[in-house]
N, C-alpha and C positions, 0 to 999 in steps of 0.2 A: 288566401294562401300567399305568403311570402316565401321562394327561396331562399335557402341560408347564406348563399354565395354573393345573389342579386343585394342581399339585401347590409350584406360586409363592406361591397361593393362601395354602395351607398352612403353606408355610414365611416369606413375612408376617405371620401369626398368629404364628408361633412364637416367631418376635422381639419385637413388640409384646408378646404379651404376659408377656415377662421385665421389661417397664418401660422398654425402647428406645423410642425415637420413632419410627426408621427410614422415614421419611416418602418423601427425597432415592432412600433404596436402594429401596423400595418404587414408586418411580415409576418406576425404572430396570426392574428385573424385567417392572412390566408392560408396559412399551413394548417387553422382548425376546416377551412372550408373544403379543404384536401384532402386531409383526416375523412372527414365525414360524410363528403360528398354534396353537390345540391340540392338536399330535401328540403321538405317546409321544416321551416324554424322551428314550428309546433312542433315536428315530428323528432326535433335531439331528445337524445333520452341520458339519462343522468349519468350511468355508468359509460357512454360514449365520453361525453364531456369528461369526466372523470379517468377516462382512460387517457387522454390527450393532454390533458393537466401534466400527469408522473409519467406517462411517456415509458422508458424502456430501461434508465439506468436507476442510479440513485438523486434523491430528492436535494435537488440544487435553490440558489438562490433564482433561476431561471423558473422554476414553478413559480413564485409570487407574481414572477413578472407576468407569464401567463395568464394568471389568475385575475391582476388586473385587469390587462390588456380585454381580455375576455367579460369581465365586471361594466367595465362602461359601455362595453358594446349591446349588454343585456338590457342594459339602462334605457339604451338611447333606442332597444328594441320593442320593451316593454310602455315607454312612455310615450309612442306612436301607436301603441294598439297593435303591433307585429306579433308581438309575444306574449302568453298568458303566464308566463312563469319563468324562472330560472333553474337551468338544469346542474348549476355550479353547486357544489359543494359547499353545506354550509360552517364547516369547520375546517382550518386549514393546518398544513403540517408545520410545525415549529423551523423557522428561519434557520438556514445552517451557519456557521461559525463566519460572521465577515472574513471576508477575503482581505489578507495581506501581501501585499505587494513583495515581490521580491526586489533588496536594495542592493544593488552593482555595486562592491568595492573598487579603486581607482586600480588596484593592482587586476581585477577582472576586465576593468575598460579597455585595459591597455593591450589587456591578450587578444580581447576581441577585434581592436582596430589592425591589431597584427597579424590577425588571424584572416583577415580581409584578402592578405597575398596567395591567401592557399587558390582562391577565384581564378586566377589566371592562369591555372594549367589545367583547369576543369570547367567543363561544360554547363557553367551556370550562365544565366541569362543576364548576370549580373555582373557588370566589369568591377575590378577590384577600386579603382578610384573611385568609381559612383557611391558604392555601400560602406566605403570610408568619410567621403567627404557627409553621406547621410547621417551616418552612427554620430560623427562630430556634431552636425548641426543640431540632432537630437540629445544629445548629451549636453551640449552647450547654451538652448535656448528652452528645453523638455515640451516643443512643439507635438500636436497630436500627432500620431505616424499619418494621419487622415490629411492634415494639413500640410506638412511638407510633401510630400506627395502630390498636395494638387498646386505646389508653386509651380508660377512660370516662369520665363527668363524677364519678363516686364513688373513678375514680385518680389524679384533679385536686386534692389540697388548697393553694389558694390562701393559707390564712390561717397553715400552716404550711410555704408555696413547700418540699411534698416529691409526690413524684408513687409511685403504686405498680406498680410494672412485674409482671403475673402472667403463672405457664407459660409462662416465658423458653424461649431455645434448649435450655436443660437442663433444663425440668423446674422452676427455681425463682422463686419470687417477689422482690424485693429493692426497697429504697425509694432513692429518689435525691431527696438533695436538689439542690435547685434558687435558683440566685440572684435574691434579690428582682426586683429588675428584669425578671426572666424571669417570674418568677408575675405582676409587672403585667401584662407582656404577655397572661398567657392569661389573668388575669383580666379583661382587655378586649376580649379575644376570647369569652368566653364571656357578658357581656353583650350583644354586637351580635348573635351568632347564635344565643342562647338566650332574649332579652327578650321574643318575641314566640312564641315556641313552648310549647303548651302540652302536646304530647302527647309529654314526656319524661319522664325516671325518672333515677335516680343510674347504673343500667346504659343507659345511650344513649351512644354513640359520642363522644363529644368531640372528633372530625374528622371535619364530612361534608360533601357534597357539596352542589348549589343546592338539591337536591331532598330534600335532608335526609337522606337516605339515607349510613351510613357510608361517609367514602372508602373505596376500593379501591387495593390496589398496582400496578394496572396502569392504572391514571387519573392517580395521583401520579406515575408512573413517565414517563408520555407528554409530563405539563404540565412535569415540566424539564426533559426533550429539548426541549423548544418553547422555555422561558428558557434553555438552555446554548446553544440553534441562535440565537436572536434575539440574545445578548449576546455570542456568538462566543467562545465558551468551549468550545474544542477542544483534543485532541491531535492534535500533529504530528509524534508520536515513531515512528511507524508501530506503536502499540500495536492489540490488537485491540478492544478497545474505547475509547470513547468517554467521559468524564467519570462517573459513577455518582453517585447519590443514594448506594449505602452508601459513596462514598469519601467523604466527609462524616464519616465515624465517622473514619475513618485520619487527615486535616486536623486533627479533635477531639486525637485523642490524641496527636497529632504536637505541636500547641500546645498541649498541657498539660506534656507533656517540656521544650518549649524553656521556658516563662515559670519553670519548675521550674531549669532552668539557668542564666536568667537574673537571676535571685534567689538563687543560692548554696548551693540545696536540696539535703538528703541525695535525689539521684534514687534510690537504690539503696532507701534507706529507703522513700519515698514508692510507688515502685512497684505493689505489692499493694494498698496504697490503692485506686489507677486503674484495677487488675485487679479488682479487687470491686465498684468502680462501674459499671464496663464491663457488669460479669457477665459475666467469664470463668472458668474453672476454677481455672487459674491464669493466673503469672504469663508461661510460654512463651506463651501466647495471646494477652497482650496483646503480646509483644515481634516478634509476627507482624504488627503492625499501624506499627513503628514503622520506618523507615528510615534511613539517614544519608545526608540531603537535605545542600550547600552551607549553609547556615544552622546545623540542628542539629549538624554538626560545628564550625562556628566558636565557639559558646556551648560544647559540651565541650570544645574545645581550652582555651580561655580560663578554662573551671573547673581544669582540671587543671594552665593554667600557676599558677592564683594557689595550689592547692594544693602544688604542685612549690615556688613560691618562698617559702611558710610555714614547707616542714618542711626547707627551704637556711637561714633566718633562724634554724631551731631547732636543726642541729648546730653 
């Protein structure tokens, strides 16, 4: 007899410690071991599994993920002799429609960073310079919200506007620089809320809250539902969500494509550039983030007519 809990447990270690992260699969497991309880593994029974699969709403991209998450752990159950079977389902429900990112017009950035002042006569936790100077660097450099969030004041170099991003999504460190104008900003920001605090260090947070304490992502996360809802920045595509802080990164790289096309840039060349800024692995990972919006198709039609009537001038 093997518990099902003991034996999740186990096989979370197993992964971690080959140098996975498995953070996302690891939360999955334990919310089925919660679900279900500690019985013998033997003892899941199909329509339990099955139930914790589709859960209580409608059938998201979040059931596959499940589905895997749940698949290699049967694997690694069954090919220890834990388990005589798999209680997963052997047909799965059709993939829902990828998810498209909502893209920030310059005219909605503008309302948002101005809409930052409404902060200062209301009780959020969030001063109104902090969640300006963030929106800017997130708009500026399309950093994860995970990553700026975990800068400190020693991943800030101001006098060389580069920032140090550590134990990214993958495991690595990587430096990004950053445009002048942008290091004013944080270098102005870290006067008004560092001139007067003395009980800091190089490792203190470089985003916090009134109370000094590091932002959080689920405080960051609340105060722009507050500036998307005050500024009326919504969809009405019947998407299931709602505007996102990480669509802020897709916006980023979306406008770095087009100013790239509108300039006459090798995109092809440039590419991997933007994928190693990003920190992504590669270059398919950045190309997840880019779509063919009205606009980015008109700037590559328009590259491709002036290339088409070049090499017409050259036979």
């Amino acid at each position: 007899m093997k518990p099902l809990c003991n034996l999740i447990h186990e096989y979370i270690e197993f992964k971690q410690s080959m140098g996975m992260r498995f953070n996302s699969e690891a939360v999955i497991l334990k919310a089925f071991c919660k679900a279900l309880g500690n019985i013998d593994i033997e003892d899941v029974e199909a329509d339990s599994a099955t139930a914790y699969l589709y859960g209580k709403g409608p059938v998201t991209s979040f059931w596959h993920r499940k589905f895997e998450a749940l698949s290699g752990f049967y694997r690694y159950a069954m090919g220890r002799g834990y388990a005589s079977f798999s209680p997963l389902p052997t047909t799965k429900p059709k993939r829902p429609t990828p998810f498209v990112a909502y893209i920030y017009t310059p005219k909605e950035l503008k309302k948002l960073l101005k809409a930052t002042d409404i902060q200062e006569n209301c009780k959020y936790h969030i001063e109104p310079v902090t969640f300006r100077t963030l929106l800017l660097l997130l708009f500026n450099t399309g950093l994860r919200i995970g990553e700026a969030l975990s800068l400190t004041l020693a991943d800030v170099s101001i006098s060389e506007n580069l920032l140090t991003i550590r134990d990214t999504k993958f495991y690595k460190n990587r430096l990004v620089p950053i445009d002048p104008r942008l290091g004013t900003v944080l270098q102005n920001y870290t006067k008004e809320k560092y001139a007067k605090r003395r009980s800091m260090s190089e490792q203190s947070p470089f985003f916090v809250k009134r109370s000094g304490l590091a932002l959080t992502r689920n405080c960051t996360e609340s105060t722009f539902r507050r500036l998307c809802n005050y500024c009326g920045i919504r969809r009405n595509d019947g998407a299931r969500y709602q505007p996102r802080l990480h669509d802020i990164r897709h916006a980023f790289t979306l406008n770095r494509l087009l100013d790239w096309y509108r300039k006459g840039a090798d995109v092809n060349r440039l590419l991997p550039y933007l994928s190693t800024y990003l920190g992504h692995v590669n270059v398919s990972a950045t190309q997840r983030y880019l779509r063919m919006t009205p606009e980015l198709l008109r700037e590559a039609n328009s590259l491709f007519e002036r290339y088409a009537l070049s090499e017409a001038k050259n036979e």
